[in-house]
Backbone as a chain_set.jsonl record, in Angstrom:
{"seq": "XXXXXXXXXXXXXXXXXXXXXXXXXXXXXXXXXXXXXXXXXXXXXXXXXXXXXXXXXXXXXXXXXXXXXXXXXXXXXXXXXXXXXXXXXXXXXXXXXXXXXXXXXXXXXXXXXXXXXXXXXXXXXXXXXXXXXXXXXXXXXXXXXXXXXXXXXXX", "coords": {"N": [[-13.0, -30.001, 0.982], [-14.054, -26.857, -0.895], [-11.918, -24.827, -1.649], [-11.689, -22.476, -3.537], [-13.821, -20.523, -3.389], [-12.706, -18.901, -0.607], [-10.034, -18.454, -1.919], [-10.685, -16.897, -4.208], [-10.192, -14.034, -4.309], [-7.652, -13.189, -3.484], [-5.376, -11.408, -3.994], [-6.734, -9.164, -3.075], [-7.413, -9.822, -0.756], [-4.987, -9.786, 0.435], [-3.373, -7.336, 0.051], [-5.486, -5.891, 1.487], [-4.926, -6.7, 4.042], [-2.486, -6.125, 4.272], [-2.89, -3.335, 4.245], [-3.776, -3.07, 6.712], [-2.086, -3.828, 8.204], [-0.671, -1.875, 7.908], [-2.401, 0.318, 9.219], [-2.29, 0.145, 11.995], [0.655, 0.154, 12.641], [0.967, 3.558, 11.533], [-0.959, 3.749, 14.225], [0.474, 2.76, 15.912], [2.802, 4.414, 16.166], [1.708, 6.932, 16.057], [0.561, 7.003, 19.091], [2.631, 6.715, 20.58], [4.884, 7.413, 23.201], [7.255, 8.884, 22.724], [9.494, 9.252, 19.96], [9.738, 6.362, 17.821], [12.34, 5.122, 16.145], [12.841, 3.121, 14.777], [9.881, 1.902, 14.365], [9.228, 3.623, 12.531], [10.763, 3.331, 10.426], [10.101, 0.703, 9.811], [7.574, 1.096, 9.295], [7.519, 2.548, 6.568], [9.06, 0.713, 5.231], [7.279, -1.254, 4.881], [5.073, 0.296, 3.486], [6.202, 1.091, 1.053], [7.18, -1.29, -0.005], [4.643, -2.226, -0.642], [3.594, -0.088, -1.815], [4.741, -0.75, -4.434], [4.44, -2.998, -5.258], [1.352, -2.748, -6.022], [1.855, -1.097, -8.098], [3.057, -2.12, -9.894], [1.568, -4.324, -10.167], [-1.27, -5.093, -9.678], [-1.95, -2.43, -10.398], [-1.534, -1.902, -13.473], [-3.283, -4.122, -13.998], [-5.925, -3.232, -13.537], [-5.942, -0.178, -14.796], [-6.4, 0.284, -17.657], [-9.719, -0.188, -17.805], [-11.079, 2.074, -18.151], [-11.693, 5.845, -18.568], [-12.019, 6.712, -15.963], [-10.921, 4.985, -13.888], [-8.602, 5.463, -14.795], [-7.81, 7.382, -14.024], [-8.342, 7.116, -11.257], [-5.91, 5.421, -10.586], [-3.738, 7.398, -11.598], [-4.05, 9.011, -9.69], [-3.593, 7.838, -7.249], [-1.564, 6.154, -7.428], [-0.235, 9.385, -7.784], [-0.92, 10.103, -4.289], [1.23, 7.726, -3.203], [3.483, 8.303, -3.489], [4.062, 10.497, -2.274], [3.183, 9.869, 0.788], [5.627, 8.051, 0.54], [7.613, 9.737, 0.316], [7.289, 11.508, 2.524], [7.597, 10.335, 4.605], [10.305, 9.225, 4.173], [11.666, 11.335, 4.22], [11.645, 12.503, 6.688], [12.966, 10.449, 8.458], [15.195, 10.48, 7.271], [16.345, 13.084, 7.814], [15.874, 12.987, 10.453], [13.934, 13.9, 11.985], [11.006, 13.904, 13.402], [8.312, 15.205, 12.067], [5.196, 15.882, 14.074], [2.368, 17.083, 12.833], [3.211, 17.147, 10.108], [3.205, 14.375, 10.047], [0.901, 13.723, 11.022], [-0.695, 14.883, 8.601], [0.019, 12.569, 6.64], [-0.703, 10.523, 7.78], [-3.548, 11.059, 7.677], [-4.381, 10.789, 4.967], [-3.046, 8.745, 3.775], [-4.794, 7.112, 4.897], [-7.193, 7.778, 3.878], [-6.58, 7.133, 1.719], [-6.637, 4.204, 1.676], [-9.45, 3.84, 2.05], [-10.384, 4.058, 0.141], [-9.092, 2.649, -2.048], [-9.799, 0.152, -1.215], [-12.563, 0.286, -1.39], [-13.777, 2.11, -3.816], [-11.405, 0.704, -5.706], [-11.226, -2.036, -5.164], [-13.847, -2.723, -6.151], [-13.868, -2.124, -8.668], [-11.636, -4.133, -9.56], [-13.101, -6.35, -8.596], [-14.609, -5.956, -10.493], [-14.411, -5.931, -13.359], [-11.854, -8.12, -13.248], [-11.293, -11.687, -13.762], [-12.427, -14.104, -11.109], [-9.621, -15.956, -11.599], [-7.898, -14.2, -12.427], [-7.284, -12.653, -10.232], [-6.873, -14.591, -8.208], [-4.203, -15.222, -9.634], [-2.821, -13.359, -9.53], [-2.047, -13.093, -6.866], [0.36, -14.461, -6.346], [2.699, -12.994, -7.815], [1.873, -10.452, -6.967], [2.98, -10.985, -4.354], [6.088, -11.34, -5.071], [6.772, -8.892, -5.781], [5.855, -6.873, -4.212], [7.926, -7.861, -1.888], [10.548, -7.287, -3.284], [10.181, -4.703, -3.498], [10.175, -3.931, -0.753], [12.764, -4.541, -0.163], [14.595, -2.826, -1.783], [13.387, -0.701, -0.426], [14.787, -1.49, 2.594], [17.26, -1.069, 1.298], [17.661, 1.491, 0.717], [17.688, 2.712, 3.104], [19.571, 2.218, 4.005]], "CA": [[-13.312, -28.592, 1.195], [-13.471, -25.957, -1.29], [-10.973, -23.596, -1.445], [-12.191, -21.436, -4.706], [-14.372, -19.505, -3.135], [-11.875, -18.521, -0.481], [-8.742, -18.104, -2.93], [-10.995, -15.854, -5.266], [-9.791, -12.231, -4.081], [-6.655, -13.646, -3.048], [-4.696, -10.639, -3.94], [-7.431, -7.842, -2.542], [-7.677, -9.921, 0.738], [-3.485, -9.389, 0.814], [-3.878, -5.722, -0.102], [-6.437, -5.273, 2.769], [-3.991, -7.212, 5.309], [-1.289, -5.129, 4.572], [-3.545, -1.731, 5.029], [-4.301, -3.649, 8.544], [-0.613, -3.616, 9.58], [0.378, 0.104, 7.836], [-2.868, 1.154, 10.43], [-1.473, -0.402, 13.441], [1.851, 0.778, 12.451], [0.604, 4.079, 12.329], [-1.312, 3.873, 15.198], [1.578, 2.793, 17.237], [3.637, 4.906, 16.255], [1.056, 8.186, 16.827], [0.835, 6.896, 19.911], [3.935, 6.535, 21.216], [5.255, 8.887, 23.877], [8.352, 9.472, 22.062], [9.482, 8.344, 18.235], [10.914, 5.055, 17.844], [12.753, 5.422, 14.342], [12.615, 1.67, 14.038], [8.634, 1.842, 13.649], [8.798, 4.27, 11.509], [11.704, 2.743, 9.15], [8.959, -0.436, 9.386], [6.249, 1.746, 8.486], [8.263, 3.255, 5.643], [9.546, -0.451, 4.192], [5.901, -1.548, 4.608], [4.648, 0.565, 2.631], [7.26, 1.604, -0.061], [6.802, -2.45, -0.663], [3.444, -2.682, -0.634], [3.4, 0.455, -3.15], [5.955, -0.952, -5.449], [3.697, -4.321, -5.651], [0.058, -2.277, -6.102], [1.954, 0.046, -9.108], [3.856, -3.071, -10.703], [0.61, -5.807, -10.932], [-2.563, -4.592, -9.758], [-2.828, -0.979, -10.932], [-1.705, -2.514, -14.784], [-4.247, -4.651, -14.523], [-7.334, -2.034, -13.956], [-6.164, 0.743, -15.458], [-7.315, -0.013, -18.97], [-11.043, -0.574, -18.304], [-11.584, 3.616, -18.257], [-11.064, 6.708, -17.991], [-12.029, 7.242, -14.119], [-10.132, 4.141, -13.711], [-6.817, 5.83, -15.341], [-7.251, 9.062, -13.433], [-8.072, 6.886, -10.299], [-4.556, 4.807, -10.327], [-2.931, 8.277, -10.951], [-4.043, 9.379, -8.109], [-3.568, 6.759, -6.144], [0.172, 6.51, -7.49], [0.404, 10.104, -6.675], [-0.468, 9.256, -3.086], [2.22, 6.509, -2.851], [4.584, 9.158, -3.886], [3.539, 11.925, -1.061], [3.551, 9.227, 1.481], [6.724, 7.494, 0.591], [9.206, 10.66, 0.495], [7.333, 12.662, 3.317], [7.787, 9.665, 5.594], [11.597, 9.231, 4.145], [12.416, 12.436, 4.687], [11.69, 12.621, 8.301], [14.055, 9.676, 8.782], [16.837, 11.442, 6.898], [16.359, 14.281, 8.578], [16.095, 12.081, 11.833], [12.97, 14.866, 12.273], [9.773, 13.628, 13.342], [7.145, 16.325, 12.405], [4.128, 15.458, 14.046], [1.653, 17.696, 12.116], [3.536, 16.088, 9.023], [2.787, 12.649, 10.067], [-0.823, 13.45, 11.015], [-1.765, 14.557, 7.209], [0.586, 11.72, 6.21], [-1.775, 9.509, 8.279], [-4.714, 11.033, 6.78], [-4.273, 10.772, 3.687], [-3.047, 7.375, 3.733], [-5.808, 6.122, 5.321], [-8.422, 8.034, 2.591], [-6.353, 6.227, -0.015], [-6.545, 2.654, 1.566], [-10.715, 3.496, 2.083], [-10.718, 4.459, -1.823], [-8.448, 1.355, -2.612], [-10.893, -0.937, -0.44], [-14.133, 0.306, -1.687], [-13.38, 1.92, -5.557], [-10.166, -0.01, -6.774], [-11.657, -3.621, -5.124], [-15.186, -2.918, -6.582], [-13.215, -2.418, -9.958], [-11.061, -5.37, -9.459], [-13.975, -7.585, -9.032], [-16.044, -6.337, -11.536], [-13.524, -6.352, -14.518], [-10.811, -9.347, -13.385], [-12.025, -12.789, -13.236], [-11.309, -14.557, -9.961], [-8.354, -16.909, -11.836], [-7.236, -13.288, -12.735], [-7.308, -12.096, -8.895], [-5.684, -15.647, -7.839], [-3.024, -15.668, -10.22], [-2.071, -12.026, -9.181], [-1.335, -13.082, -5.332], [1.961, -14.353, -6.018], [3.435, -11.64, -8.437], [2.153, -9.523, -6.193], [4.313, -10.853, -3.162], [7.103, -10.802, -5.364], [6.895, -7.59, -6.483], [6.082, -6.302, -2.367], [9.177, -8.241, -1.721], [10.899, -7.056, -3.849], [9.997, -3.462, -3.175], [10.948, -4.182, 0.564], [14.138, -4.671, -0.27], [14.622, -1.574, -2.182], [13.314, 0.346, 0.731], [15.625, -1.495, 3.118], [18.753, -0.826, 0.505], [17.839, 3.218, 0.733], [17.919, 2.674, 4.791], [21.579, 1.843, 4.568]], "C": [[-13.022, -27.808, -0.076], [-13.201, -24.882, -0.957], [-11.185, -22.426, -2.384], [-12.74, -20.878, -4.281], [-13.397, -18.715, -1.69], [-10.468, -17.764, -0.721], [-9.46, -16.824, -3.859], [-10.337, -14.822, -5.593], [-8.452, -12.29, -3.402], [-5.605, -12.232, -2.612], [-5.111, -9.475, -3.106], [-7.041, -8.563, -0.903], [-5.785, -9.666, 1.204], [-3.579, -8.223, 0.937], [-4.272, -5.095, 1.432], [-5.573, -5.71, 4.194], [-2.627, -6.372, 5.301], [-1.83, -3.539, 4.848], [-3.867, -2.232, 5.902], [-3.547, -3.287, 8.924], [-0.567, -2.028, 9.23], [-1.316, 0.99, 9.06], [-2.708, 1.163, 11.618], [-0.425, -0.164, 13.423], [1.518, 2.379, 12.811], [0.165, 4.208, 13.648], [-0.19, 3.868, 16.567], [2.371, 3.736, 17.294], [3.13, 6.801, 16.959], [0.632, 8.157, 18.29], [1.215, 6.846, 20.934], [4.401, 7.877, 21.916], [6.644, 9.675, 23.512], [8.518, 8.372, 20.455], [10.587, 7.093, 18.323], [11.146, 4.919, 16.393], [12.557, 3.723, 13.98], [11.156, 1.404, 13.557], [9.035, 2.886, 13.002], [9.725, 3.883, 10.108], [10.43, 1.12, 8.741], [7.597, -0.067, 8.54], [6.833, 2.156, 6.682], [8.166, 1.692, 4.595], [8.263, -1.165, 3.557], [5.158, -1.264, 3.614], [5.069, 1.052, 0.737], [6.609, -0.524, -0.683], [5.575, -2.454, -1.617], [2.314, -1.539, -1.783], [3.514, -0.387, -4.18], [4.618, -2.071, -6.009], [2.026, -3.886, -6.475], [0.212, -1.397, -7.364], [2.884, -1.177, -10.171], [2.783, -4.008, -11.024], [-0.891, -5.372, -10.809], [-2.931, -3.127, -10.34], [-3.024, -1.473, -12.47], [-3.026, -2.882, -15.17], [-5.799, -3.861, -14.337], [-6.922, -1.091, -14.737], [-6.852, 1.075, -16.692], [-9.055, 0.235, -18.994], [-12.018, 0.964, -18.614], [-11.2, 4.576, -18.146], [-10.766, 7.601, -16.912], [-10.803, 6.455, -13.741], [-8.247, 4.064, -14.19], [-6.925, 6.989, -14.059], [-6.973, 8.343, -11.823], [-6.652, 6.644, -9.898], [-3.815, 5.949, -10.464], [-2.629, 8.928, -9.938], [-3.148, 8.76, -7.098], [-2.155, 6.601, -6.227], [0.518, 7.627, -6.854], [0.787, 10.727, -5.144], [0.473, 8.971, -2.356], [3.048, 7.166, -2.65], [4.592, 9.988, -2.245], [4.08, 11.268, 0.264], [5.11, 9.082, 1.801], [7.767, 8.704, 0.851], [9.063, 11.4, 1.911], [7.482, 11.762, 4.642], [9.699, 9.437, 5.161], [12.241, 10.296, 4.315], [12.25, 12.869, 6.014], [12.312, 11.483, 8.618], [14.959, 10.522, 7.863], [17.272, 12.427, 7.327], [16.789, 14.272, 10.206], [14.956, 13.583, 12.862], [11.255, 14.789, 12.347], [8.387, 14.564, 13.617], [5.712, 15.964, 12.42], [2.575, 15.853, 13.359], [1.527, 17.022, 10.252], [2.826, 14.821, 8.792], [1.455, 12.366, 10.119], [-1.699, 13.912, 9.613], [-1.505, 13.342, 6.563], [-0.665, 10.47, 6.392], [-3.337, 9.196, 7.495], [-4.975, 10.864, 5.652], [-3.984, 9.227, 2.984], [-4.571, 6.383, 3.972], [-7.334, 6.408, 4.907], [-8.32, 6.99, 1.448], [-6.429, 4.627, 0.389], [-8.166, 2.85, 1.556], [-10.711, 3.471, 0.68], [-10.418, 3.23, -2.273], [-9.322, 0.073, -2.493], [-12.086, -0.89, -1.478], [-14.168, 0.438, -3.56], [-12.549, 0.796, -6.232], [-10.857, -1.173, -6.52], [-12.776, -3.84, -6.308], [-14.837, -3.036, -8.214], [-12.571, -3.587, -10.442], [-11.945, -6.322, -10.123], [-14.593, -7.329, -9.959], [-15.647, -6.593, -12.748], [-12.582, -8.062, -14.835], [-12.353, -10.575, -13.102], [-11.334, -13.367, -11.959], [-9.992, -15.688, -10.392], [-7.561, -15.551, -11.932], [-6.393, -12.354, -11.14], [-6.262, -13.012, -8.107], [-3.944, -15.763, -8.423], [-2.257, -14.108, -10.056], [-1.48, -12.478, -7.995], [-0.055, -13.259, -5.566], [2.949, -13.493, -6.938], [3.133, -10.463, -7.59], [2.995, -9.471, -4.83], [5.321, -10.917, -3.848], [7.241, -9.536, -5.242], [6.891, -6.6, -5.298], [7.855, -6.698, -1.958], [10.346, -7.091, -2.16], [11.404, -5.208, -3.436], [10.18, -2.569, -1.421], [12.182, -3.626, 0.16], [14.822, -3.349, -1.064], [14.535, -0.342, -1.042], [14.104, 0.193, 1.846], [17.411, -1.166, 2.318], [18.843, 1.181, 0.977], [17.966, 3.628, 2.223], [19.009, 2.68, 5.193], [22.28, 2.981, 4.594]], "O": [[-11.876, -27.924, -0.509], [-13.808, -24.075, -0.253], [-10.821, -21.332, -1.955], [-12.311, -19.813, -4.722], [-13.476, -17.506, -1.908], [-9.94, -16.867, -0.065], [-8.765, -15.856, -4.169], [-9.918, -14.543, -6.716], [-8.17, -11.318, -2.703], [-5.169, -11.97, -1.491], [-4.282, -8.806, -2.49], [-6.478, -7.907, -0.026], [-5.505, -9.371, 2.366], [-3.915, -7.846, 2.06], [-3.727, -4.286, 2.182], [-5.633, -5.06, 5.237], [-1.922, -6.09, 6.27], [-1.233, -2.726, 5.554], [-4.855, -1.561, 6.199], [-3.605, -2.491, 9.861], [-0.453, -1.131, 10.065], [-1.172, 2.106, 9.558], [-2.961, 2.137, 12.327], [-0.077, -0.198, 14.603], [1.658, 2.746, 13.977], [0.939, 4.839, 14.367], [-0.053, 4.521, 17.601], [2.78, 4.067, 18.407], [3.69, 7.55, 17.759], [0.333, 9.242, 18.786], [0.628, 6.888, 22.016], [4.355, 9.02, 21.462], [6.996, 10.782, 23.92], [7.98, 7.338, 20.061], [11.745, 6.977, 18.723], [10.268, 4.644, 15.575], [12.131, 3.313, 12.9], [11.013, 0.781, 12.506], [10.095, 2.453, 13.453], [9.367, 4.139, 8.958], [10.107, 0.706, 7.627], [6.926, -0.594, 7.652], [6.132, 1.802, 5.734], [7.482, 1.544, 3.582], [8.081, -1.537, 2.397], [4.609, -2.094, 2.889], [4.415, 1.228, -0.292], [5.801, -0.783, -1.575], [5.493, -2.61, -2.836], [1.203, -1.709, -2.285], [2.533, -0.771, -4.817], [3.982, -1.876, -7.045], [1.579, -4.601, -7.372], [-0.802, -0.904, -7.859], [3.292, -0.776, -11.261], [2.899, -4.589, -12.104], [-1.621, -5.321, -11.798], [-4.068, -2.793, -10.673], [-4.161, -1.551, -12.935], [-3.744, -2.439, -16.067], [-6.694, -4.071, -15.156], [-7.674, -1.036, -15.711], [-7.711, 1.95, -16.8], [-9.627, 0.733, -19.964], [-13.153, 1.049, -19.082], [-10.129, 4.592, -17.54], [-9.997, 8.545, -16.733], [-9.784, 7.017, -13.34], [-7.289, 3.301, -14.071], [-5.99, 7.259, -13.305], [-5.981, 8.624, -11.151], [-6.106, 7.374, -9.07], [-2.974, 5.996, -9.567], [-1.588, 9.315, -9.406], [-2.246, 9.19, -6.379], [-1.471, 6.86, -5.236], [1.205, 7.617, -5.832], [1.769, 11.341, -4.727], [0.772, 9.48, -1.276], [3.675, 6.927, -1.618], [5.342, 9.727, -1.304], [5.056, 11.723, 0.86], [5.75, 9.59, 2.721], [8.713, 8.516, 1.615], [10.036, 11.846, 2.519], [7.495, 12.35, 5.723], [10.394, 9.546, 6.171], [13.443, 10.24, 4.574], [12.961, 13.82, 6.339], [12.059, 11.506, 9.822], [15.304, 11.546, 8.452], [18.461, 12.744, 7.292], [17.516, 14.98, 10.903], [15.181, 14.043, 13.982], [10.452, 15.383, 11.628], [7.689, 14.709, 14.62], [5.025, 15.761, 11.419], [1.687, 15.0, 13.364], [0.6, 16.667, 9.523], [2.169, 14.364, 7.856], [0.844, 11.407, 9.648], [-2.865, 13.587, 9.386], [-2.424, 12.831, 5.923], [-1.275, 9.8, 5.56], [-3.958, 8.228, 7.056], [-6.176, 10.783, 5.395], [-4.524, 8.725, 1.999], [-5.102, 5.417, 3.424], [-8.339, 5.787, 5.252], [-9.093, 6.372, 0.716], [-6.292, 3.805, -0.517], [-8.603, 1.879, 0.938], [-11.246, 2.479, 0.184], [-11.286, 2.604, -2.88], [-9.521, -0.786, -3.352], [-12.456, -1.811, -2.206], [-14.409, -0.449, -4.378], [-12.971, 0.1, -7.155], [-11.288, -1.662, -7.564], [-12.75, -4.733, -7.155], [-15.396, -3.861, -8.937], [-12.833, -4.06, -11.547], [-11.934, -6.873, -11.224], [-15.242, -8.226, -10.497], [-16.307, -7.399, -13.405], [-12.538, -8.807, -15.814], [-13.501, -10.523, -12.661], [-10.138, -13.251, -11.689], [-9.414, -16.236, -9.454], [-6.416, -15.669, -11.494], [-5.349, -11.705, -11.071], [-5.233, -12.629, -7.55], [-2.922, -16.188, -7.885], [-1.137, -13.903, -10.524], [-0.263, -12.295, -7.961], [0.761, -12.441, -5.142], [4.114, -13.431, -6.545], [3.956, -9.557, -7.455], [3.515, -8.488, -4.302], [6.113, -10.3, -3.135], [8.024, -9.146, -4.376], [7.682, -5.658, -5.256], [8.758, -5.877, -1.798], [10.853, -6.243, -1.427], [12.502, -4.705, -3.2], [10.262, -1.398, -1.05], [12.517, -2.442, 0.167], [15.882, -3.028, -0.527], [15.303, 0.6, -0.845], [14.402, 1.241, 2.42], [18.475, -1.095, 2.933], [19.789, 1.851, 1.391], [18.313, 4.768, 2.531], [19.48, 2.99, 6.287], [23.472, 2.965, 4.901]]}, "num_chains": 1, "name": "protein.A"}
């Protein structure tokens, strides 16, 4: 069997599986008839990771090819940012503002269509697929990694 054409997008098809869970995360959690701080500390670690990993290996590697492609990843960093504090500060607060959470939502889930459709289409058209493969596992470090950071600021 080959596996090369499978493995190609290795890293995008991770990417896209982790914007699967942070929408089902949301979802559950907008949902929910009252707030369960544990999804939302999951949602939080989820994505704080899954930044950390997307601003440490994959943004690097597009940014260079332009200057849409610089402004995009700023964006898209400043995003990550918006997200990450306005969901940590309603756990520190222990204050779940639902109005909050519903631009939080939206906004998130503009920047994973943008990420999907612009950043992939960039991906593929610049990296080669050894370049895409050999990202997957620096990029689960670097998620990892960025987990663990977000569970250290939980303590």
């Amino acid at each position: 069997m080959d596996t090369t054409m499978s493995r190609t997008e290795t890293v995008l098809s991770e990417i896209k599986k982790d914007h699967d869970k942070a929408r089902d995360l949301f979802a559950k959690i907008d949902q929910a008839e009252s707030v369960n701080w544990d999804d939302v500390k999951e949602l939080y670690i989820s994505l704080k990771g899954h930044h950390y990993a997307e601003e440490e290996v994959v943004f690097p590697a597009v940014k260079p090819f332009n200057y849409q492609t610089e402004e995009l990843v700023e964006k898209l960093i400043d995003e990550h940012e918006q997200a990450d504090e306005t969901i940590m500060d309603m756990i520190d607060d222990q204050d779940f503002n639902q109005s909050d959470f519903m631009m939080i939502m939206e906004i998130v889930e503009r920047h994973m269509q943008q990420e999907e459709g612009e950043l992939f289409r960039i991906a593929r058209e610049h990296l080669g697929k050894e370049q895409l493969e050999a990202a997957y596992e620096p990029f689960k470090k670097a998620e990892e990694k960025g987990k663990e950071e977000a569970r250290a600021e939980l303590q």
